[in-house]
Structures are given as structure tokens and as C-alpha cells.
N, C-alpha and C positions, 0 to 999 in steps of 0.2 A: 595699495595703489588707489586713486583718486579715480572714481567713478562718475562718467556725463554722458551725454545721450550717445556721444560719435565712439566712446568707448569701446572694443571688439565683447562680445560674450562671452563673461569666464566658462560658459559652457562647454565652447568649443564649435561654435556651431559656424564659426568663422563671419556673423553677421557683427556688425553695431548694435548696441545694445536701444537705438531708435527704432532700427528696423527687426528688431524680436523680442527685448522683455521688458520696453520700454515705461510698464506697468510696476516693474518690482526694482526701476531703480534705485527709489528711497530706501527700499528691505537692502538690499545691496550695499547700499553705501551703509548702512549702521551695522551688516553683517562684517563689511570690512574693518571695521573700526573695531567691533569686538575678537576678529583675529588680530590684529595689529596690536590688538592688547592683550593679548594670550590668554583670551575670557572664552577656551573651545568649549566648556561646558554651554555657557550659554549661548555661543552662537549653534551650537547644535542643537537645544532645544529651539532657539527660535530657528532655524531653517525648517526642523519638523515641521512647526504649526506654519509656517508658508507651504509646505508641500503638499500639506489635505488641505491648502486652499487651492492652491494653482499644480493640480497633480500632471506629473510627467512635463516639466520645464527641465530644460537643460541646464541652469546655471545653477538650481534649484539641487539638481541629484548629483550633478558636477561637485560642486561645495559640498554637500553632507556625505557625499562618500569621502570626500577628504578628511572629513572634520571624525568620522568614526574610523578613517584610517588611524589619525592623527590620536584618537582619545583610546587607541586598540580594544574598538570593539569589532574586530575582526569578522565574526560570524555576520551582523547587521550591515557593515560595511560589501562584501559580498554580496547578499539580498540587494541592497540600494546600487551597487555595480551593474548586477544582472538585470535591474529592472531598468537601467539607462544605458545598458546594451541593447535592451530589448526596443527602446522606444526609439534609438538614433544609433542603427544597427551601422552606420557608415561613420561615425561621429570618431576623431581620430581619438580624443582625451576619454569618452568612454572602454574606446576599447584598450588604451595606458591606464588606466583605473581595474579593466578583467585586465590585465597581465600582471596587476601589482596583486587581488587578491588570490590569481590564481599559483602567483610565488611563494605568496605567504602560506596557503594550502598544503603545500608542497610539490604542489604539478608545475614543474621546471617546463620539463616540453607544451604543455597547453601554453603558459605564461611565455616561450618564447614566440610564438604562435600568435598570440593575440600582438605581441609588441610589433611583429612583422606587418599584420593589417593597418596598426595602428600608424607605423611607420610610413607603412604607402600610404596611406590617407591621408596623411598632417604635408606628404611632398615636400618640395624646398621651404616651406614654411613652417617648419617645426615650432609650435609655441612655447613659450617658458617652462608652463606647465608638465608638456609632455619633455621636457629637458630633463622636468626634476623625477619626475616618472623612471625615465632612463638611467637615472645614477641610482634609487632604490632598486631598480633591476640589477643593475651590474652590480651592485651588494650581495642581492639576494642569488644572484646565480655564481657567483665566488663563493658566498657559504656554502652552498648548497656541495660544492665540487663540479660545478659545472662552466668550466674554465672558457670553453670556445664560446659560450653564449653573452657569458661576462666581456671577454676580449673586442667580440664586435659591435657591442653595443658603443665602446669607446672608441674603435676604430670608425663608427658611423660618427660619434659626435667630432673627431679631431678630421674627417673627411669634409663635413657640413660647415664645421667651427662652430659648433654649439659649446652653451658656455664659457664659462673664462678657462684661460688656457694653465689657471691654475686648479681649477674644479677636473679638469683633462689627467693634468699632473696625480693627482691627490686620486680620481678613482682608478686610473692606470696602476700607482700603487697598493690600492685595494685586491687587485686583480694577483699581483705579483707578489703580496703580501699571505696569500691565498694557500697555499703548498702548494703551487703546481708543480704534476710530479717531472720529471725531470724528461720523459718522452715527449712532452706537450710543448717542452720551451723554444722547440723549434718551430719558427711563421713557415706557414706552409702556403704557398701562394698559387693562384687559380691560373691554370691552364689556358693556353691558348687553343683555338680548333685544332684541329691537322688537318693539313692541306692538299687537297685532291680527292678529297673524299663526298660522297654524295650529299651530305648530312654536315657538311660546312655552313650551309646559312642557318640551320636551325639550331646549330651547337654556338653559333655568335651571338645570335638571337639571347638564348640561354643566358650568354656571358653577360653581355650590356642586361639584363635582369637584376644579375647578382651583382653588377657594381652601381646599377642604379638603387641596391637597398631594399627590389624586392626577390627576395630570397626564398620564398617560398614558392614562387612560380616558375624563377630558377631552378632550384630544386624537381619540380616537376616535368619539367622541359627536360632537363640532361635526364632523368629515369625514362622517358618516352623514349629518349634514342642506343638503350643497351638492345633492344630488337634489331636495330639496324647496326649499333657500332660494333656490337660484342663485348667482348674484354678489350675493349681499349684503354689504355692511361690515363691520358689526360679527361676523357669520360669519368671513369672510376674517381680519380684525383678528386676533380669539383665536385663529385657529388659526395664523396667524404667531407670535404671541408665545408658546403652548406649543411651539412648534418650536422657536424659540429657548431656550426655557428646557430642553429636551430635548436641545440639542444639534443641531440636526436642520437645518443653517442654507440646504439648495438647498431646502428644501420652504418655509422661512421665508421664502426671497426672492422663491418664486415667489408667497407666497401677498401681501406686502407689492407686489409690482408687479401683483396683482390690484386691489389696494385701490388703487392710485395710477393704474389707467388708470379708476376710478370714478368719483375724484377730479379728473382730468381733463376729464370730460365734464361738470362743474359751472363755473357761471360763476362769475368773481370769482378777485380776486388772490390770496386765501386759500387756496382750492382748488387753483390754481396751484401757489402755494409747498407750500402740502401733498403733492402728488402729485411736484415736484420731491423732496423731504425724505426719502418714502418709497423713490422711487427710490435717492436715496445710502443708504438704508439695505438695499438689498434688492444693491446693491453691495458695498457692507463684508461682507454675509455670504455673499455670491457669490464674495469672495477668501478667506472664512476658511474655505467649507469647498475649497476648492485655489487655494491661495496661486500657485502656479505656473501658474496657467491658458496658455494663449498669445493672446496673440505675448507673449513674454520676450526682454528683450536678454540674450544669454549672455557670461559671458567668456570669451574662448579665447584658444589658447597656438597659435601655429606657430612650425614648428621647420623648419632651413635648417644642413645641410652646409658648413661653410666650403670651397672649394677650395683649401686652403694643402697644399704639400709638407710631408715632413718635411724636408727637404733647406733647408728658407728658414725659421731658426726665427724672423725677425726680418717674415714677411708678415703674421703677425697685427698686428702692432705697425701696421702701414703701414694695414692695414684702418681698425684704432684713427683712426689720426690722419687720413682721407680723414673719419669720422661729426665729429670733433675741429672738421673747417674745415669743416662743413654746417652751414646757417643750421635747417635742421628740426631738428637733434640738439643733446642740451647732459647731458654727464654728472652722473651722479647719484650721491650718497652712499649706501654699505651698508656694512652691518655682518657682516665676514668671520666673524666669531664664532659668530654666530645660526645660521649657516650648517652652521658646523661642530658646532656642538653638537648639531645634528640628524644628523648623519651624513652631509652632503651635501655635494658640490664647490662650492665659491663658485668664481662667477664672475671672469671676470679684469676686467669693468668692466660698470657698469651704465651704460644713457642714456636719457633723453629725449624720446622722437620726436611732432613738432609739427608740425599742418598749415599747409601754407602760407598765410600769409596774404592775403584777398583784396589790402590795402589794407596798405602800407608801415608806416602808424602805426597800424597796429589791432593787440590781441594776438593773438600765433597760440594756437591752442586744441590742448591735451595731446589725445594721441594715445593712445599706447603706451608701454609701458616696452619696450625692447632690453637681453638679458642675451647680454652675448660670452664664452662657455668655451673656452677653452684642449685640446691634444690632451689627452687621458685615457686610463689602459690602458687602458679598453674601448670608447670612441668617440672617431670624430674630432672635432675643432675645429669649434663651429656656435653658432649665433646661436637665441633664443627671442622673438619677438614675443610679448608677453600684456598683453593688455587687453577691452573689450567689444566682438564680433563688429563689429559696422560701421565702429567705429575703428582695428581691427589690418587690416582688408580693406582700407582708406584708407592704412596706414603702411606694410603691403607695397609697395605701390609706389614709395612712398619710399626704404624703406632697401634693397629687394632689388638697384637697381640701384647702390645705394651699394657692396655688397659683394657685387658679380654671386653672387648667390646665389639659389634658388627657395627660396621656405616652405610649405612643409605646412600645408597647417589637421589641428590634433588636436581629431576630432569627437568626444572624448568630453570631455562636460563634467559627468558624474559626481561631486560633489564640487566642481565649482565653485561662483562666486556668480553669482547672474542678477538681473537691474533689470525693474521694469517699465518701458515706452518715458518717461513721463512721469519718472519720476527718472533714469531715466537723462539725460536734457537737462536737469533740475535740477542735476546733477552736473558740469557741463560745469567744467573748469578752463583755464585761459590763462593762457600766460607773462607773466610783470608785469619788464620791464624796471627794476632798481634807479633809485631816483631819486639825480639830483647829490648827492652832498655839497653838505650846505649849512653854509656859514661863518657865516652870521647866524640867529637861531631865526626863523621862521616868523611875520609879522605876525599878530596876532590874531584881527583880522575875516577872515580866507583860510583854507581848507582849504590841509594842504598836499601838498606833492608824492607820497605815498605815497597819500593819501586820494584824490586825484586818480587815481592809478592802479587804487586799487581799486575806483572808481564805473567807469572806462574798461572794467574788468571785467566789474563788474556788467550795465554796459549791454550788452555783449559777449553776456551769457551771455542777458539775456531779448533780446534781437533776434533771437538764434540761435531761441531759443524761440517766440518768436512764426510766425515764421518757418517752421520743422519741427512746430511740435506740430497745427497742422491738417491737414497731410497723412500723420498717422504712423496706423496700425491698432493703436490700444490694448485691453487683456485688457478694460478697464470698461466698452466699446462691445462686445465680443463681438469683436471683429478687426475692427470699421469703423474710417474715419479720422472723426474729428469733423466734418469735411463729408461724408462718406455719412451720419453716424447723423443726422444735423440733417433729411434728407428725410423721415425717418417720426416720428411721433409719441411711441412710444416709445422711439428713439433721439432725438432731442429734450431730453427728458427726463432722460436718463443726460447729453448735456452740461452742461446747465443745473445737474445737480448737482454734479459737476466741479467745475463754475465758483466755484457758489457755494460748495464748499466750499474752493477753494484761496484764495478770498477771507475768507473766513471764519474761517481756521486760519493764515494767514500770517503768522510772526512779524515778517519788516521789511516797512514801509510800502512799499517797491518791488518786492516779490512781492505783494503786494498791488492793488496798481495794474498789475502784466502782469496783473494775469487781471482785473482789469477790462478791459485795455487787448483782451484776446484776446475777449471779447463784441464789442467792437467789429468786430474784425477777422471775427468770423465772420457779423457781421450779428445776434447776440442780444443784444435790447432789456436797457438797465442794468434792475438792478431799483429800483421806486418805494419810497422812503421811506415809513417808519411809523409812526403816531401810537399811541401807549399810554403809559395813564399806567403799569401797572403792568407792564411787559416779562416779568418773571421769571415770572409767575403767565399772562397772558394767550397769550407769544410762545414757540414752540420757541427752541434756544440760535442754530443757525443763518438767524435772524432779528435775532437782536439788534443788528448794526452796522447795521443799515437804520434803529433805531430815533430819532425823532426827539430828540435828547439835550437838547437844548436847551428842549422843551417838560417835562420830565422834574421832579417835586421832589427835591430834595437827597439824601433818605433814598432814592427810586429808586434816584438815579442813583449813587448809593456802593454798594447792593447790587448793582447791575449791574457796576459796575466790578469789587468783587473775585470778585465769580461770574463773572466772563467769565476774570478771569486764574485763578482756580483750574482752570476748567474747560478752557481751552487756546482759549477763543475770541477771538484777539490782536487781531484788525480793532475787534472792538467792545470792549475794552479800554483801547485805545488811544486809540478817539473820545470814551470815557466819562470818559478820564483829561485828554483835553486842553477837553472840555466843566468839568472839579470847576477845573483849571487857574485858569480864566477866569472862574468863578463869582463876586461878591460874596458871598455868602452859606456860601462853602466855610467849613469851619476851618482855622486853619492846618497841624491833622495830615494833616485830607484831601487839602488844597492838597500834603500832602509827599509823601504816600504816590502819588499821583498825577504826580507831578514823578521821581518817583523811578522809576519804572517809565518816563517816558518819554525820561530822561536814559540809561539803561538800553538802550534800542530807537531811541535816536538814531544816526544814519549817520557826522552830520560833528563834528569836533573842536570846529567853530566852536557848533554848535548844544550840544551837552553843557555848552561854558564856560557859556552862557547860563543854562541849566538849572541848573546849580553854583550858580553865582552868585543865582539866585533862592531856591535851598535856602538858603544861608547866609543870606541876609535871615529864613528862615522859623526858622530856629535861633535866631536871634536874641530872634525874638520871645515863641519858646519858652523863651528862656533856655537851651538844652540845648547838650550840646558839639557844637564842628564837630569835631573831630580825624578822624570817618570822612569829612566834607566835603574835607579837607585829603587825607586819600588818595586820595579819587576824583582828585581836581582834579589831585594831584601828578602822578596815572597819565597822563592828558590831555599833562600839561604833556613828561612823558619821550617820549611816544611823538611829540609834534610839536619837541622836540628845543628847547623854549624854558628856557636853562639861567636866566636869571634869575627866573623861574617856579620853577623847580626849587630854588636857594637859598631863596627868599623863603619856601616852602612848609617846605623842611625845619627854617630855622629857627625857621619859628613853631613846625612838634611840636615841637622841642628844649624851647623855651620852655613852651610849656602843656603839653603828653598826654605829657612823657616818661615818666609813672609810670603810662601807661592801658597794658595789658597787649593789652585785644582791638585798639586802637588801631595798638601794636605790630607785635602777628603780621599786623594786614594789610599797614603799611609794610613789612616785609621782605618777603613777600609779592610786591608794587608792585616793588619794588628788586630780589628775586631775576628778574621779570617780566621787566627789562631789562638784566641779565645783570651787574648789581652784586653783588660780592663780596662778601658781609656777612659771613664768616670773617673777612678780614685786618681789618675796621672792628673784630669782635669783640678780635681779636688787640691791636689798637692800645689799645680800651681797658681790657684787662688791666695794658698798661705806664701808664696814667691819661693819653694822649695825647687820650683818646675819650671821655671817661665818659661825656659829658652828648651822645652823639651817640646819634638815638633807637632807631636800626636796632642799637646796641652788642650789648643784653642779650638779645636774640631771637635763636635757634639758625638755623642756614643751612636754605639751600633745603634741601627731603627729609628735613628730620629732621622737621617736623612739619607738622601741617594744617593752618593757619592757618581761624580763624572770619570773620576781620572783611574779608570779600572786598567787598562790596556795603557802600552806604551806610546808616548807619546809621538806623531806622527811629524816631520818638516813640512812646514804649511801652513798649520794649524798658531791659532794664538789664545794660549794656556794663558789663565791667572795670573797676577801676581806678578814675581820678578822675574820668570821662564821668557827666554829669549830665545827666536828660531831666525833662520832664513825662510822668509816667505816663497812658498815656490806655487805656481799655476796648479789650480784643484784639478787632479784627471777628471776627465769626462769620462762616464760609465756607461755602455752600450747593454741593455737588455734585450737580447732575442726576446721578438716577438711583440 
């Protein structure tokens, strides 16, 4: 920007630069010009030697904190922050300068803090500066996992209209982009007083606080009136929701399972679900402000002395091949390179190690990895068990007597990763036995052998689940097991939303069904189905698979369907896509887009043909091309090894889509998938053996990103010669 006397103060100090630094305009104007030219080195040496001239200027400390923001020199940046808090303690862009280092620090709650003073300060006048201040925040408090603090910083700027309303767009989806977990994604909105109550004009007071943007004195006001209001609701409500938007998220939780044992003590299904909801919400911010709470599964590493001579170079080898002939071990691939490019001794073989199976034909379930080193000039010959505490305490006794050897547990896990108990048993893997070779493709009505193994699995893993997740002590019970917290009330509560959020957020329909199938097991009633007409407006999101689909009009049930899959709610996504499925009344885009997401989230080979094959009816009718139908199907057809499938497929793209390009990159794609060569095909039709073959003209795997992965949508406009009916893009509503 152009710098003159009537210019405002980049300091912030709200003057013209005539009436406050009208001495260092020239340093100014050449300072601008060497940001303008991305020269931050030297404009930050020259704003030092201005700052031991003219010490404690505002535009002065304003600019070099930027400029060691900007060159991340984090620590000095801080120091120059604090000293132009210190001199312009009211200064709005001083105090957006402490909130940016005290984010970067890690102190999420001071840094919401400082942004709130900075906030009131700057008033309806927010300046640019403090604009861009505010989108590094909502960065840094989305990384962080601090969702509410993130959310309202963009709720102030799309309230104010700061910004372009694409800068709005773009950090909203930073926010969204974020994990937020699935209790969060409901906007929870600020309370009105109640009425007749003594402490009506100071609980208003409070309100016009918090929608004027200062929130922290809101905050203060609504905790001055639990003396006089008690347990009241809408009390408790706001002062959860300015915690959250503060940052502030154990005082948010506790203030949310206020409101939920309130909600408790009201009759009806409503209240119920409510008080469950609030629970998972008062969960999610229970982990976000310590992620690490306990009980954690840890992983750890124990380490085991080989006993080998030097005198016997050939005993390790003998070790080797005793784990070689154990049905528990099965060597493993690594990459000696990775190794060494770090600076570290690769191992002489990696393995395996698998618990015994109860049952001959059942999978055994992964253990541990075993890493065997070799003598080295500075330690002997030893063995590393590492994987997650309960499972390497399970495999020592395995392997120790395999290679008469003891293992150490190394209790430092400093740097390691940690599970909570519930994914950790989510995580469970089992050895999948290869299926036969098979000489004939795979009947069509039959899953085949590999899919067979991997349902074998499946089952594997939620029986294990079923089975262990009631008796384990998880962080979201406080260290109860799911049957201790079921005796009291508000443990109760925290199951129930567990439950229903693992039902709720399960992408395949058989995690879905274990946690229905786990209310059973623990004796908690399914929950009752729900009549509304209008879901989205009437029901929170973790409601909506209960909803009665079927009772639902068309325009509903299409907005629920793609609000459920935007928002990550897959249960009722799913029901809402297999209710448009079955509709008379669908269109054929609906019926697609709906087919298409469940062909998508289908298990078996057998069920996706079906699915296929209904979409190409729908193509048809559309008139629009199949050729992404032909790659889906193709994929199907490779992985069940039905090669006359496979001809018939490739020679229709030859025929029709050779000239569709997005068509293309997905077939190579599909072909590179299944470890088809598409160099030598290219090669071939250089010499004109190939021309007309459709994978020819498309570059090999790795050289590029292929677009056309997923079936193609009505609407959309593909490459090349693919022709659709264009139809109006749904609009996508995200809670919150």
C-alpha cells in the first residue's frame, strides 16, 4: 500500500500517520516496498536498526512482529509481541499479534483470550490486519482440535462481513475440513432469559455481551448469576457455548453435563435423546481439552539379548529358521534403504507374530512385529518386540521361548503413538489365508473366495469386539468398563452416546449393526424410530437414521440424504439413499446419485454388480454415457478374476470412450489397480500394434492423478466425447 501523511497507522493506533509517526514516514514507505518485494530479510533488519532509534513506536513493533512472524522466528517474535503489549496495553493489533504467538506456543485458551480483548478493542472497525490475524487463528485453533474457537471466529467475520466472502468460504472449510468429531456438528445456539425471574435484566445484559462479540465479559456475567439462578438451562446452555467459543472446553463439558442431568430428570423420548447428545458433546470436549486422558493403549518396544557366540556365526541363521517353521510367525517385507537413509542399522529380518488361534479355521489375529539384528560394534545380537502394550505382553510369550531369550519392556513411550481402548479393538488385523487359485472366474451370483475371507475377518474382528469392549475401562467413561458406568445414571448416559454415535457415524453397514448388536449385549433398549416430516429443521443430526424415511416427501428426503453424507452422518445416508432407491416418485438423477453412493458402501462383488447394472438402466434413460459405468464394473470384474467380464468390458471402451480422456485416466487407473502394465500396452502402440487399445494414450501409474476414480455423476461434464443431462448441482447444508 501507498504510504502519505493522512494514511491510518499501520500500528494500529487508529491515528494518521501526520498526527503520530509522521517522522518515520520515508522508513515506511521503503519498508513497504521491500515487503511488497518479498525482501523480509531485509526489511527486518532494517526495522531493527529503526527500533533502537525510535524505541517503543507502534508501527515500528507492529511491522517486526510481523516480519518474524513471517521469517518464523517464533521465539523473537513473542519477545517483540510482548513488548508492544506492554507499551499499547489497549492497542487492538497488538493484542491479534499475543493471540497469534500465544497459538503458536500452544496456549489455545490464552490465544482465544487475547483475540477477545483484541476484538472489543478494534469495535465495528476491524482493520485488515486484524482480519488476517483472525483467519491464522481459525487455522491454528482447527489444528489444534479446538473446533468452537475456530467456528466463531468465522461466525464474527461472516456477522461483521469481514473479508471477501470467499476468504469466509475457504476458512469455514478449514474448520470443516478439521475432524470435527461428530458430537460438535451440531450449532448450538444461545439462550434466551426466562421470563419472570428476578435476574432477567442481568441475564439480557449478559446476552447483548455475547452477540456484541464480547465474550468474555458474557462469560462473566452469566457465571455471577448460578448464585441466584441455580441449575437453570438456559444459564448453564450459554455458558457452555461461550466456553466453547473461548476455548475453554473442561469448563464447557462440565457446564453441557449440567444441562444433560436436567434434561434427564424430564419425561419423554426427547429429553432422553437430548441429554444422551449433550453427553457426547460434553465427551468430545472432554478429549479436546486432553486428548491423552487415561486409560491409553501405549505402544511399546521390548528388547531381548540374543544368546549367540561369536564363535557360531551361523546360530542366528538357526534362530531365523526355528520363527521360519512357527505357525505364530510369518516374515515380513522392509525396505533396507529407508533404514539406512536415516542413519540406522536395518535389521537382518522382520516377522509377524500371531496369536494362536482359538479355532483351526478361524484367523489368527496380528500381534507384534519382531525385528532380528545381527552382532554390531556396539551391541550384541537381539531381538525388538513392538506393537501396543497388551499385544506385545501376549507375544513375549510366544516368541521368548522360541528364541530362549527374556524381553525388557521399554517404559518409555515418550514419542510414541497411543490408541484409545475402543480403536484399538477397531484396529484388530488377522491373517487372511490366500485363496486357491482359481482356473474358472468366479460364478456371478457368489462372492468369491477372497471376499469370503474378508467377511471371515470382519466377523473376527467384531466378535472380538463384542466380546472385550464391555469389560475394558475407556478414557469416555472416566476409567469405568461399560458395565460399571451402566449402574449410575450418568455413566448411562456416556454409554448411550457411545453407542449411538458409533451407530450413527459408521461408514460400512456392519460396524453399524455391532453397535446396534452391542446395546443388546449390554441390555440397552434399541432406540424408537422417528416421525418428522421435516428432520433437518426439527431433529439434531445424530437423530436422523431413526428417522422415519419412508413417511418422508421426496424434497425431505433428498435434502437429508445429501446433508447426511456431507456431514459424515453414514447410517442415515444410507437409509435415505436406499429409501430415493425404491421411491416411484425419485428421478432418475436422484435414483443415481443415490445408487451410487450405495454401490460405493457395498460389501460384496455380488451386490455392487447389481447396483452397476441398475445404474446403466439409469444411463440409459438419461441418455448419458456409461463409459465411468464400464470402469466401475471393469474394477469388480478384475478383482473377482472373471476374465470374460474383463474382454467384453474392455472391448466396448475401445469401441465407444476411446477418445473420452477423464474415461481414460480412470481406466488406467483401474489397470494400474491390478498391476497391469500400461508402459509396454503404450510401447506397443507406438509400433501401431495397439492404437485403438484404450489404456494406449494414458501415461503409467505415478505419473499422473487420475480424476475419473468414482462413477460418474448426472450433472457433471466429463471429457471428451461423455455426454449427460445436465441437471441443477444440489446445494449442501452443513450443520453449524
Amino acid at each position: 500500500m501507498a504510504f502519505d501523511l493522512y494514511s491510518l497507522c499501520p500500528g494500529g493506533t487508529g491515528k494518521k500517520i501526520k498526527f503520530c509517526c509522521t517522522d518515520l514516514l520515508g522508513d515506511l514507505e521503503q519498508l513497504d516496498r521491500l515487503i511488497e518485494g518479498d525482501q523480509i530479510s531485509a526489511a527486518l533488519q532494517q526495522v531493527e536498526l529503526l527500533s533502537q532509534r525510535f524505541p517503543n513506536r507502534a508501527c515500528l513493533l507492529a511491522t517486526r512482529t510481523k516480519l518474524e512472524l513471517a521469517s518464523k522466528k517464533f521465539s523473537e517474535a513473542s519477545a517483540t509481541s510482548r513488548q508492544f503489549l506492554e507499551a499499547f496495553p489497549t492497542n487492538a493489533l497488538a493484542l491479534g499479534h499475543a493471540a497469534v504467538t500465544e497459538a503458536i506456543a500452544g496456549r489455545i485458551q490464552e490465544s482465544a483470550a487475547m483475540f477477545d480483548k483484541a476484538r472489543e478493542a478494534a469495535g465495528a472497525d476491524a482493520s485488515p490486519e486484524l482480519v488476517r490475524i483472525a483467519a491464522t487463528l481459525v487455522q491454528a485453533g482447527a489444528q489444534a482440535g479446538h473446533v468452537g474457537f475456530a467456528q466463531s471466529i468465522v461466525e464474527w467475520m461472516l456477522d461483521r462481513s469481514l473479508g471477501t466472502a470467499e476468504d469466509r468460504r475457504l476458512l469455514a472449510a478449514v474448520v470443516g475440513s478439521s475432524g470435527v468429531p461428530a458430537a460438535l456438528r451440531t450449532k448450538m445456539r444461545l439462550h434466551q432469559a426466562p421470563v419472570g425471574v428476578a435476574w432477567h435484566a442481568a441475564f439480557e445484559g449478559a446476552l447483548k455481551e455475547a452477540t456484541d462479540w464480547k465474550l468474555a465479559q458474557a462469560l462473566s456475567t452469566f457465571r455471577s448469576l448460578k448464585s441466584v439462578a441455580g441449575n437453570n438451562r438456559a444459564l448453564f446452555t450459554n455458558i457452555a457455548i461461550l466456553c466453547e467459543m473461548l476455548a475453554r472446553p473442561f469448563e464447557a463439558a462440565e457446564a453441557w453435563l449440567t444441562v444433560a442431568s436436567l434434561d434427564e430428570s424430564n419425561a419423554g423420548t426427547s429429553a432422553q435423546d437430548e441429554a444422551s447428545e449433550l453427553t457426547g458433546r460434553a465427551i468430545a470436549l472432554e478429549n479436546e481439552a486432553n486428548p491423552d486422558r487415561s486409560p491409553q493403549v501405549y505402544f511399546e518396544r521390548s528388547l531381548a539379548t540374543l544368546a549367540i557366540s561369536a564363535l557360531e556365526p551361523t546360530a542366528i541363521e538357526l534362530l531365523e529358521d526355528k520363527l521360519r517353521h512357527s505357525a505364530a510367525c510369518e516374515v515380513a517385507a522392509f525396505e533396507r534403504s529407508e533404514w539406512v537413509a536415516r542413519g540406522a542399522a536395518p535389521p537382518r529380518s522382520v516377522w509377524r507374530v500371531f496369536e494362536q488361534s482359538i479355532q483351526p479355521e478361524h484367523p489368527a489375529r496380528l500381534l507384534a512385529s519382531l525385528l532380528i539384528f545381527g552382532r554390531q560394534t556396539d551391541r550384541e545380537p537381539e531381538a525388538v518386540l513392538q506393537g501396543f502394550a497388551p499385544d506385545v505382553a501376549t507375544a513375549r510369550t510366544i516368541v521368548g521361548p522360541l528364541l530362549g531369550a527374556v524381553f525388557v519392556v521399554n517404559n518409555a513411550h515418550e514419542g510414541l503413538p497411543t490408541a484409545t481402548p475402543t480403536n484399538w479393538l477397531l484396529a484388530a488385523q488377522y491373517r487372511i489365508a490366500p485363496p486357491p487359485f482359481q482356473t474358472e472366474a468366479q460364478a456371478a451370483p457368489n462372492p468369491t473366495a477372497f471376499e469370503e475371507l474378508l467377511k471371515q475377518q470382519s466377523d473376527m474382528l467384531w466378535q472380538r469386539f463384542l466380546l472385550v469392549w464391555p469389560e475394558t475401562p475407556l478414557p469416555e467413561l472416566l476409567g469405568q468398563t461399560p458395565r460399571e458406568a451402566l449402574k449410575k445414571p450418568e455413566g448411562a448416559r456416556r454409554v448411550e452416546a457411545l453407542l449411538t454415535e458409533g451407530e450413527a457415524t459408521s461408514r460400512r453397514s456392519d460396524a453399524a449393526d455391532a453397535w446396534s448388536a452391542m446395546r443388546e449385549k449390554l441390555g440397552v433398549a434399541l432406540p424408537a424410530t422417528l416421525e418428522s416430516a421435516k428432520p433437518l429443521e426439527e431433529l439434531p443430526p445424530m437423530r436422523w437414521h431413526r428417522v422415519a424415511m419412508q413417511s418422508l416427501d421426496l424434497d425431505q428426503l433428498r435434502g437429508l440424504f445429501f446433508t447426511s453424507v456431507d456431514a459424515g452422518f453414514d447410517l442415515a445416508a444410507e437409509r435415505a439413499a436406499e429409501t430415493i432407491s425404491t421411491r416411484s416418485d425419485a428421478s432418475p438423477e436422484d435414483r443415481w446419485e443415490a445408487l451410487s453412493l450405495l454401490e460405493d458402501r457395498a460389501f460384496s462383488s455380488v451386490r455392487k454388480l447389481e447396483i452397476i447394472s441398475e445404474l446403466r438402466s439409469i444411463s440409459q434413460t438419461l441418455k448419458a454415457s456409461d463409459g465411468m459405468i464400464d470402469v466401475a464394473e471393469l474394477r469388480i470384474h478384475l478383482q473377482r478374476g472373471d476374465q470374460v467380464g474383463i474382454m467384453r468390458l474392455l472391448d466396448h471402451l475401445r469401441r465407444e470412450h476411446s477418445r473420452d480422456k477423464k474415461v481414460l485416466e480412470a481406466l488406467a487407473e483401474v489397470l494400474g489397480e491390478a498391476g497391469i502394465d500400461l508402459s509396454a500396452f503404450a510401447g506397443q502402440a507406438a509400433m501401431g500394434s495397439a492404437a485403438n487399445f484404450p489404456g494406449a494414450s494414458v501415461s503409467s501409474p505415478g505419473t499422473a492423478q487420475p480424476e475419473g476414480n468414482t462413477i460418474w455423476t448426472p450433472g457433471s461434464q466429463p471429457g471428451g466425447s461423455s455426454t449427460g443431462s445436465p441437471t441443477e448441482k444440489k446445494a449442501i447444508w452443513t450443520p453449524g
